[in-house]
C-alpha positions, 0 to 999 in steps of 0.5 A, spaced: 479 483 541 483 484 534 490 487 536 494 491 531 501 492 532 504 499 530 510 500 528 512 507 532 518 507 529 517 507 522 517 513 516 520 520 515 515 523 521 516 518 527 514 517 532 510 523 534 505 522 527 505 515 528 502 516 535 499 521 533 495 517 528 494 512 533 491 515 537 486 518 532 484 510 530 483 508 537 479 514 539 474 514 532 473 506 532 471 506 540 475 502 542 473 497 536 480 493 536 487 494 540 494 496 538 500 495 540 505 500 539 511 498 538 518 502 539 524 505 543 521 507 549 526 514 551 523 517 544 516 513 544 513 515 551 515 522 553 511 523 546 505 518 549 505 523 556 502 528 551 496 524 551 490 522 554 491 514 553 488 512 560 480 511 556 484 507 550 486 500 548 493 501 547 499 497 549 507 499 548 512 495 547 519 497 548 524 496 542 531 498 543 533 497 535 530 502 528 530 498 522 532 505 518 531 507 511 538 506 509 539 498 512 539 494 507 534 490 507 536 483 508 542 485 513 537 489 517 532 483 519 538 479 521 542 483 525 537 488 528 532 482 531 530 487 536 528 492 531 521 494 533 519 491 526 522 485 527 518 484 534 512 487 531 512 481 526 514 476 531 507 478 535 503 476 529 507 470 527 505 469 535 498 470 535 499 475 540 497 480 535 493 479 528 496 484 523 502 488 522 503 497 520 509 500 519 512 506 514 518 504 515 523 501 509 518 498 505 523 493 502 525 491 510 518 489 511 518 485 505 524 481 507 522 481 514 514 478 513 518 473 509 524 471 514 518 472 519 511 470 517 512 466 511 508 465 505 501 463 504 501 456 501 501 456 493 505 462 493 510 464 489 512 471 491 509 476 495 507 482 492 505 489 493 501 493 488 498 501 488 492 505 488 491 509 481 485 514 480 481 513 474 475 516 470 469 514 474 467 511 479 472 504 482 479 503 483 485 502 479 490 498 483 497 497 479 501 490 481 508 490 482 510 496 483 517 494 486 518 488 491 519 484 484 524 487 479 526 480 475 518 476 473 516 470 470 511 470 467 508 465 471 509 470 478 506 476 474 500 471 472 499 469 480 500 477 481 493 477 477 491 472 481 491 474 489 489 481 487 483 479 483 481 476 490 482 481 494 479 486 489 472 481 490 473 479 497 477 486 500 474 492 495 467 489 493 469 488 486 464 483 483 468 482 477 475 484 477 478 487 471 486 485 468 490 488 463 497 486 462 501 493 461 505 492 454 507 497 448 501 496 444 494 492 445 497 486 439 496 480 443 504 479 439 507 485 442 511 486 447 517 482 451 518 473 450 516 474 457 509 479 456 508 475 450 508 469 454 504 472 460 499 474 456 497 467 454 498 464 462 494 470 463 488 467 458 488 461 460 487 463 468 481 467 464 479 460 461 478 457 469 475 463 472 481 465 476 481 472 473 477 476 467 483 478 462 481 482 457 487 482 454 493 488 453 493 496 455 497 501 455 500 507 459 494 511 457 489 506 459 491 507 466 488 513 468 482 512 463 480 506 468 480 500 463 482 495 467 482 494 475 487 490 475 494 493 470 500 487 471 507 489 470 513 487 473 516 491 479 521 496 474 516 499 471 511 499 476 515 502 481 517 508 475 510 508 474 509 510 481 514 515 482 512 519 476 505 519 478 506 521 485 510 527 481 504 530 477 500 533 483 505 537 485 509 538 478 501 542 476 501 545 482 507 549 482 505 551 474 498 552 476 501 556 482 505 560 478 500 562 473 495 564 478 500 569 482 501 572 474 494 572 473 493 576 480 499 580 478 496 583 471 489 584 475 486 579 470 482 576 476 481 578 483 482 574 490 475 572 490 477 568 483 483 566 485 480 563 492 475 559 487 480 557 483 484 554 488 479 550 491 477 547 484 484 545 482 485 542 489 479 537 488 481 536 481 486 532 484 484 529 489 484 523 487 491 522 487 490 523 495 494 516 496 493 518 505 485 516 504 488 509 503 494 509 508 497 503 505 497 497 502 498 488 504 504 485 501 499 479 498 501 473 498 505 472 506 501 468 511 499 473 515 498 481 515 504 486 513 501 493 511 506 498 509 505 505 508 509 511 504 515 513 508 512 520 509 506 518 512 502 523 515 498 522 522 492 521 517 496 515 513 498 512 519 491 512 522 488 509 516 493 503 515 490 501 521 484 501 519 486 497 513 489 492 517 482 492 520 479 490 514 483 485 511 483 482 518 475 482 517 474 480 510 480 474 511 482 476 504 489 470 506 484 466 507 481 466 501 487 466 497 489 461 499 483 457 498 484 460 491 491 457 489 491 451 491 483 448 489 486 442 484 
């Protein structure tokens, strides 16, 4: 049976979402895999009791450190071995469990699946990459968006690469789309390191290993594009942040400009209702929760990592991602992508 470890300590509502969601996964798969909840035992298992987990497939494991927002990164993996973090990779690299969930400090996870788990064979850097919604129907996922700051042109080109392979193999995109982020669409434009990208990127097109159409700027983002947008981790992350501000930035003005119309009796409760209800689906394409989280691409194993406000519904479906990159073996098939001669 395929075993997920969780970890119960990881994210701003921990442990109680964490195991709230796990218990939500577990009960609406049937039972279809096994989990591992991973975290300290004084503050895991009096919240555990309020549930009835005697029909579930669920283990706990005590772990007696927190990896918490604030540790650096690299320090935290080497001082806190006992962390629930560290255990719950260590599990994976010991093949007692076969992928890893946390909404814990993202930048800790990355060192750790690294320090941990390793990377495919082939790989340069690992990276992380994001959901975008997009006009019609598919997904637009944005690479780096963070785990990489500094890029060469040859890391960027590879980014491409592994999510051209989990876009075919892991979303069922026949045939991925990438566009490299730049400041126009000139194949000219842009820093020596886009400029030198561009290249790399046509020739890994000439080979077949990506379907380039070339340079996008922001405003192809939304508008669908391309599947793939390329940028090094600064911009992406900037990008990130400033979209996950939009949703409650219009809704604080669409708030506002309702009560005003409500106040001067332009429209009625009724319509407001309405209204509310229209504004509310416009945006939810921007519900990051229904994804969860998203694999770190490129470590030799499955790390999955959720925002660090996860909901119980987030943390319910990274499990279900976790199940899914398991089952269709997107490392398997970079692997055999970058290193066929």
């Amino acid at each position: 049976m395929l075993t997920i470890a969780v970890d119960a300590m990881g994210g701003d509502n921990a442990p109680a979402c964490v195991i709230e969601g796990t218990v939500q996964a577990l009960q609406e798969s049937d039972n279809r895999f096994e989990v591992v909840l991973i975290g300290q035992s004084d503050k895991v298992e009096p919240l555990l009791a309020a549930y009835d987990i005697s029909s579930l497939n669920l283990k706990f494991l005590h772990a007696p450190e927190v990896v918490t927002m604030d540790d650096i990164p690299a320090t935290a993996v080497k001082t806190k071995q006992q962390s629930s973090l560290v255990k719950g990779l260590q599990l994976c690299k010991e093949k007692q469990a076969d992928a890893f969930v946390s909404a814990g400090n993202t930048g800790a996870q990355m060192a750790a699946s690294l320090f941990v788990l390793g990377r495919i064979p082939g790989v340069l850097r690992p990276t992380i990459y994001a959901y975008f919604p997009r006009l019609g129907e598919g997904l637009t996922n944005i690479v780096d968006v963070g785990a990489n700051v500094d890029c060469k042109p040859e890391n960027l080109v590879q980014f491409a690469e592994m999510l051209t392979i989990y876009q075919r193999y892991g979303a069922g995109i026949e045939k991925p789309v990438t566009g490299l982020l730049n400041i126009g669409e000139e194949e000219g434009k842009g820093s020596e390191t886009l400029k030198q990208t561009y290249w790399l990127l046509k020739e890994a097109d000439s080979k077949g290993k990506i379907n380039f159409i070339g340079n996008i700027e922001g405003h192809d983002i939304l508008k669908g594009k391309a599947s793939i947008v390329v940028c090094d981790g600064l911009v992406g992350n900037t990008i990130l942040k400033f979209g996950e501000s939009i949703p409650e930035f219009l809704g604080s003005l669409f708030k506002s400009s309702l009560e005003q119309l409500m106040a001067s009796g332009r429209i009625d409760q009724s319509t407001a209702k309405i209204t509310s209800e229209m504004f509310k689906g416009m945006f939810e394409p921007f519900d990051v929760e229904k994804f969860g989280g998203v694999p770190f691409l490129g470590v030799d194993g499955i790390s999955i990592v959720g925002h660090g406000r996860s909901s119980s519904r987030a943390i319910k479906n990274m499990i279900y991602m976790a199940e899914h990159m398991v089952e269709k073996r997107v490392n398997a098939h970079i692997a055999e992508v970058l290193n066929e001669k």
